[in-house]
C-alpha positions in Angstrom: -131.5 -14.7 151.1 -128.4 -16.1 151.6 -128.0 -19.9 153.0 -127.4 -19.3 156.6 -124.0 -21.2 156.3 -122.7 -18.4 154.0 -124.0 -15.7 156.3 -122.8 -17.3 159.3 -119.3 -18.1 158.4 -118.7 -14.6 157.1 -120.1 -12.6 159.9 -118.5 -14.7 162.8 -114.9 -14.3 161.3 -115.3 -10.7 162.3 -117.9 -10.5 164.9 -116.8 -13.2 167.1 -113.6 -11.8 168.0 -115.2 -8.9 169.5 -118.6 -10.1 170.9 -117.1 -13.3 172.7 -117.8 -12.9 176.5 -114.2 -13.1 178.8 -115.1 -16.4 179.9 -114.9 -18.2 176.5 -112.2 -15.2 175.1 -109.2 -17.2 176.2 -106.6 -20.1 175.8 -103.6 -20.8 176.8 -100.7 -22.0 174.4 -100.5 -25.5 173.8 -104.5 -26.6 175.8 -106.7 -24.6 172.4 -108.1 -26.6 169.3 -106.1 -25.9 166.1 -108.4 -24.0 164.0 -108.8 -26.3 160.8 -107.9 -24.5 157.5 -110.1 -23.6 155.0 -110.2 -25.9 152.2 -109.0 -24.7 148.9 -110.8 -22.3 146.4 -108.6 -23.3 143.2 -111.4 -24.8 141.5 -113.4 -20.9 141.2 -110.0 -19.0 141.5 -109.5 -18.6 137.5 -112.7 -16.9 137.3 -111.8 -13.9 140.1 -111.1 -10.6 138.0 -109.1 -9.6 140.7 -106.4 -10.2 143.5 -107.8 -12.0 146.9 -104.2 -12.0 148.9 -103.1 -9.7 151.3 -100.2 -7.6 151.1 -97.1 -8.9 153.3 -97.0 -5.8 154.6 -99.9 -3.7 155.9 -102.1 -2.2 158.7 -105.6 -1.1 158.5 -109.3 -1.5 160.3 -111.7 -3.9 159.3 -115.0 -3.0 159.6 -118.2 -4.8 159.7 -121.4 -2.8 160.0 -124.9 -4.1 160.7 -127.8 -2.1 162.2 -126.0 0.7 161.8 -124.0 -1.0 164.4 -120.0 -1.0 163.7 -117.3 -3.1 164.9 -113.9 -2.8 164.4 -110.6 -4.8 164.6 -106.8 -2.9 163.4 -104.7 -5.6 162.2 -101.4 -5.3 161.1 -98.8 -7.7 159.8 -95.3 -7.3 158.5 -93.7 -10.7 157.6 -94.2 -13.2 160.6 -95.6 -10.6 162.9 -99.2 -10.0 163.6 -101.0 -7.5 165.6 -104.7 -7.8 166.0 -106.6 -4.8 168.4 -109.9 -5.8 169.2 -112.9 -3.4 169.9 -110.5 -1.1 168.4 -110.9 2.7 169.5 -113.3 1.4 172.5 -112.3 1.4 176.7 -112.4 -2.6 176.2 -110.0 -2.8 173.8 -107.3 -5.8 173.8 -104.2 -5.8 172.0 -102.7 -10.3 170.8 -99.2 -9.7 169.2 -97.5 -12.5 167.9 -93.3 -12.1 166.9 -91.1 -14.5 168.5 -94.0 -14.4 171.4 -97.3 -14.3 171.9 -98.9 -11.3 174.1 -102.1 -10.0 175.3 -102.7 -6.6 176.0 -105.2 -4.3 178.1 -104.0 -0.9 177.0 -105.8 1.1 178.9 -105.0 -0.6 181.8 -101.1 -0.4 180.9 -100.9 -4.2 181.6 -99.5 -7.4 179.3 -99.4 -11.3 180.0 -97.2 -13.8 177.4 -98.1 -16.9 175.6 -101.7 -16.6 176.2 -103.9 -15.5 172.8 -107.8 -14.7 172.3 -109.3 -17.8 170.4 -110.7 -16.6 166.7 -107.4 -14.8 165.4 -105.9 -18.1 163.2 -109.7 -18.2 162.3 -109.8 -14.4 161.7 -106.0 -14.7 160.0 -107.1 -16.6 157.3 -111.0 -15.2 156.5 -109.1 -11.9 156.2 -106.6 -13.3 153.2 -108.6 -11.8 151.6 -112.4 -10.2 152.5 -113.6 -13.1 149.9 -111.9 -16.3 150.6 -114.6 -17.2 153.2 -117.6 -17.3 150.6 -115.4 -18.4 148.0 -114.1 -21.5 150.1 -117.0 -23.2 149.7 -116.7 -23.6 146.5 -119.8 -22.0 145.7 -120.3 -21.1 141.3 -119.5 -17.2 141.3 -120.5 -15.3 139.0 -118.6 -11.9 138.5 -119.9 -9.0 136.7 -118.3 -5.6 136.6 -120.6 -2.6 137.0 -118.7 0.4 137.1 -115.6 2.7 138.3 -115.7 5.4 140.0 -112.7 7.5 141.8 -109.9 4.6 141.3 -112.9 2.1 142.7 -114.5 -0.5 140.6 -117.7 -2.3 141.6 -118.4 -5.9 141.1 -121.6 -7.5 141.6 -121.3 -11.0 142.5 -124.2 -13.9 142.4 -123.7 -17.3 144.2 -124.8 -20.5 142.9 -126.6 -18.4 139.3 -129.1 -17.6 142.0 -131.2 -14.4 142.2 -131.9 -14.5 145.8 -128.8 -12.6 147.1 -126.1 -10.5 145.9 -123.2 -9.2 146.5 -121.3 -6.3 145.5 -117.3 -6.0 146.1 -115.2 -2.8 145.2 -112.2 -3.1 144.0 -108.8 -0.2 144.3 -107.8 -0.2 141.3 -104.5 1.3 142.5 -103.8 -1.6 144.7 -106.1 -4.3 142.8 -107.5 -6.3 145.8 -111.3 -5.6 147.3 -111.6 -2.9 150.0 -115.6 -3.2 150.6 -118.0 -5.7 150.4 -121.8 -5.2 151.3 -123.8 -8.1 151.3 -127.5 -8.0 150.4 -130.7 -9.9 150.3 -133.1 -9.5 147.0 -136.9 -10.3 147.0 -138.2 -9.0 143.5 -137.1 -5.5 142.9 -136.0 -4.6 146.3 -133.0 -5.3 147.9 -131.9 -5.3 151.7 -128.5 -4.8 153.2 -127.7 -7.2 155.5 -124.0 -5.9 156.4 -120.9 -4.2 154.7 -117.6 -5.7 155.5 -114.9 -2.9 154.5 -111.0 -1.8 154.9 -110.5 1.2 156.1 -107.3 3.5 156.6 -105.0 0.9 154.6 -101.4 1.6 154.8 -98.7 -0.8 152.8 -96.0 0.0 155.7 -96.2 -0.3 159.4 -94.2 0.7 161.8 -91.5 -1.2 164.4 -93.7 0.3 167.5 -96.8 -1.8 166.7 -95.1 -4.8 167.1 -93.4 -4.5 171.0 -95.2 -4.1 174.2 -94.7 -0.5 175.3 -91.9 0.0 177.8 -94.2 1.2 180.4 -96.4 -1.6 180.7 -96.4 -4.2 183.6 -96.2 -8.2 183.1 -98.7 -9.9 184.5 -100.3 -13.2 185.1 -102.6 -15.0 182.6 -104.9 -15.4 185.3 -104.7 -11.6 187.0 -105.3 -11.0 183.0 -108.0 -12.5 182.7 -109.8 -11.2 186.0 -109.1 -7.7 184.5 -110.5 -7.6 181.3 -113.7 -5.1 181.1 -112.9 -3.9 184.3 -111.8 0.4 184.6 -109.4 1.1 186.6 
């Protein structure tokens, strides 16, 4: 198996986002806890056969499945602006941008409050420059071997720490060079268990102008009426 540290910093950089209950979902600029940055990975970094930064310009999902269970968060970033949609695609979905202001959204409820932002996206930010830093920032021995290509993907298998125990394997677009999947498992002799698949999906090296402004539509509201609203239909 992996060491519960390992499994635990990679799941909650996408699963907390989404799972946090509205009472612990907020802060308010200037009263949150910086989120410390990761420590550096230079020490493996030579030995990755492949590319582990983002592009400065993309959107896409990322997806992490367990149980057959999937959750989802679009991100997109173009220079200094972020979007992050959480529960993506779902009634409770909630929209942070971040340009020259910070804004939370309810989209289906056509409402917006500024410089307020969900805690977990600097934590979320960084764990998803890129897919591996996370595991790799612990500067954990990995060892890389390639498998196989298939349809413009390669496939890696990774082992942590020369151990047998767990494994992981990470495909690779070889038309972008930078991981798109990643599917973590447990190994006990011969057989091996899935424990959850971390992936890209619908990655697009453009975005466009829309993404990043609040919708003309939308009424300004409180922090606090915000708050009170989230999860509720209207």
């Amino acid at each position: 198996m992996f060491s519960s540290g390992v499994i635990k910093k990679i799941a909650v950089c996408v699963l907390i986002v989404s799972t946090a209950s509205a009472c612990r979902f907020w802060q308010d600029r200037g009263n949150g806890t910086p989120t410390p940055t990761p420590e550096s990975f230079e020490e493996i970094k030579s030995q990755i056969p492949f590319s582990t930064k983002e592009p400065d310009v993309f959107q896409a999902e990322f997806v992490t499945t367990a149980n057959e269970t999937e959750r989802k968060i679009f991100k997109a970033r173009n220079g200094v602006n972020r979007r992050f949609d959480y529960n993506s695609g779902t009634e409770n979905e909630i929209t942070f941008l971040q340009t020259d202001k910070r804004y939370l959204i309810l989209p289906k409820q056509k409402i917006y409050a500024e410089d307020v932002s969900p805690t977990g996206v600097a934590a979320f930010d960084e764990k998803t420059d890129f897919l591996t830093t996370e595991w790799l920032n612990e500067r954990t021995e990995a060892n890389f071997e390639k498998l196989e290509t298939v349809e413009n993907l390669t496939k890696y298998r990774v082992l942590l720490d020369g151990k047998n125990a767990s494994e992981i394997l990470v495909y690779i677009d070889e038309s972008l060079q930078m991981p798109v999947k990643q599917e973590f498992f447990s190994v006990n002799g011969d057989r091996k268990t899935l424990l959850f698949t971390f992936e890209i999906r619908n990655l697009k090296l453009q975005t466009n102008e829309n993404l990043f402004a609040v919708p003309n539509d939308f009424k300004k509201v409180s922090a606090e009426e915000l708050r009170s609203r989230i999860g509720k239909d209207e």
